[in-house]
C-alpha positions as CSV (number, residue, x, y, z in Angstrom):
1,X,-4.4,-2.3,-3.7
2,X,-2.1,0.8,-4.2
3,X,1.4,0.8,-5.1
4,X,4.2,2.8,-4.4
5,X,6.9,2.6,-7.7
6,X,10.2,4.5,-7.9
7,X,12.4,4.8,-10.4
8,X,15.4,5.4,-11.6
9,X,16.8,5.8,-15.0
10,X,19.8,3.5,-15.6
11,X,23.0,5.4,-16.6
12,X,22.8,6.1,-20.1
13,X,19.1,6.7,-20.7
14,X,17.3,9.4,-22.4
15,X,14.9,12.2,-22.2
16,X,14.1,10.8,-26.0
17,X,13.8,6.7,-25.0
18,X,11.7,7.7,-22.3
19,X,9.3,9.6,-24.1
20,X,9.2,7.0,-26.5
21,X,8.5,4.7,-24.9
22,X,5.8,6.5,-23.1
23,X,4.2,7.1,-25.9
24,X,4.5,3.8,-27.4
25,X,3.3,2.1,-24.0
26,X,0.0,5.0,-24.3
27,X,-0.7,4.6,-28.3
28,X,-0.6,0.7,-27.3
29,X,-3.5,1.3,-24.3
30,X,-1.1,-0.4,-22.1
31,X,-0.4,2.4,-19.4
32,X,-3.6,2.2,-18.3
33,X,-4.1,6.2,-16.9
34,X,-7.1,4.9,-14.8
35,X,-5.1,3.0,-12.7
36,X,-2.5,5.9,-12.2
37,X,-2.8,8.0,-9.2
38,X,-0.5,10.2,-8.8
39,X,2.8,10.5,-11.2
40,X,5.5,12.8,-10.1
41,X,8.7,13.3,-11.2
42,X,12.2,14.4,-8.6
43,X,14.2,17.7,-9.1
44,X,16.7,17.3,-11.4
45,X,15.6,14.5,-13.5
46,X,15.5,10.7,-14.1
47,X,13.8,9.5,-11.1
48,X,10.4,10.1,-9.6
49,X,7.2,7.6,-8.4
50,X,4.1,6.1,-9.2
51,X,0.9,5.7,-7.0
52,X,-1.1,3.1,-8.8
53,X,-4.3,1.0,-8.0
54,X,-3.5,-3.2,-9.1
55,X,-5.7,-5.9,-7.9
56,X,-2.9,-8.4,-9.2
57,X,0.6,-8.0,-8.7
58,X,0.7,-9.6,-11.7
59,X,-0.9,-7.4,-13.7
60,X,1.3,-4.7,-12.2
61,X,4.5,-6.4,-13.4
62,X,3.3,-6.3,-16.8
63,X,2.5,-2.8,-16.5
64,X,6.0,-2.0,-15.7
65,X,7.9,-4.7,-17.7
66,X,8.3,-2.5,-21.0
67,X,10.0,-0.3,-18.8
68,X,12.6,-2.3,-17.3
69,X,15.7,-2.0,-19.9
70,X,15.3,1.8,-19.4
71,X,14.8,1.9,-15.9
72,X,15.0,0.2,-12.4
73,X,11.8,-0.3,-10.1
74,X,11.1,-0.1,-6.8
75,X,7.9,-1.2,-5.8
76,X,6.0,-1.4,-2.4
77,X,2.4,-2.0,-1.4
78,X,0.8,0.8,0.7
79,X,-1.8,1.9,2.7
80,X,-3.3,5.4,3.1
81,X,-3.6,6.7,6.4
82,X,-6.4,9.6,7.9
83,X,-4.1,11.3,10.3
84,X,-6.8,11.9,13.0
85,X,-8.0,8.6,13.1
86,X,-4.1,7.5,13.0
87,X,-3.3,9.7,15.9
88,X,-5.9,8.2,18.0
89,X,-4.9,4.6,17.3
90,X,-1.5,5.3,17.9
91,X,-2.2,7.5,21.3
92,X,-4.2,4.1,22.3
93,X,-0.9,2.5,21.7
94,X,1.2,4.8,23.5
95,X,-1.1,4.4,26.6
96,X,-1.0,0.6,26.8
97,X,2.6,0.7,26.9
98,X,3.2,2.7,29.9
């Protein structure tokens, strides 16, 4: 299953505990890069998202867990989408209802 996960650094945090931390989480093979599918940071700093692939929610929250005293999480399941087969599902829907 994928995973949508923002975050946010808490007030107070640093470019340096981040990176540390990072790299700590890597040198550990705990971030698990396989899993990550997309990792993009926002304009201006200290926020961005995660698209990752978890079986377990479980295993997701460990994943992030080392994280948590640095930064806050919000995480959501999602589903990819082919925009023309979308369209055509949803034009079915639009014709039912009138």
């Amino acid at each position: 299953m994928r995973f949508y996960c923002a975050f946010t650094w808490y007030p107070g945090t640093t470019r340096a505990q981040v990176a540390e931390r990072l790299v700590q989480q890597h040198d550990a093979g705990a971030n698990h890069p396989e899993r990550i599918r997309g990792w993009y940071n926002l304009a201006g700093g200290g926020s961005g998202f995660l698209l990752v692939d978890y079986d377990d929610p479980r295993e997701l929250t460990a994943f992030l867990q080392p994280y948590m005293d640095l930064m806050s999480w919000d995480v959501r399941a999602v589903t990819e989408n082919q925009y023309d087969i979308q369209i055509e599902a949803l034009r079915q829907v639009a014709q039912q209802a009138t």
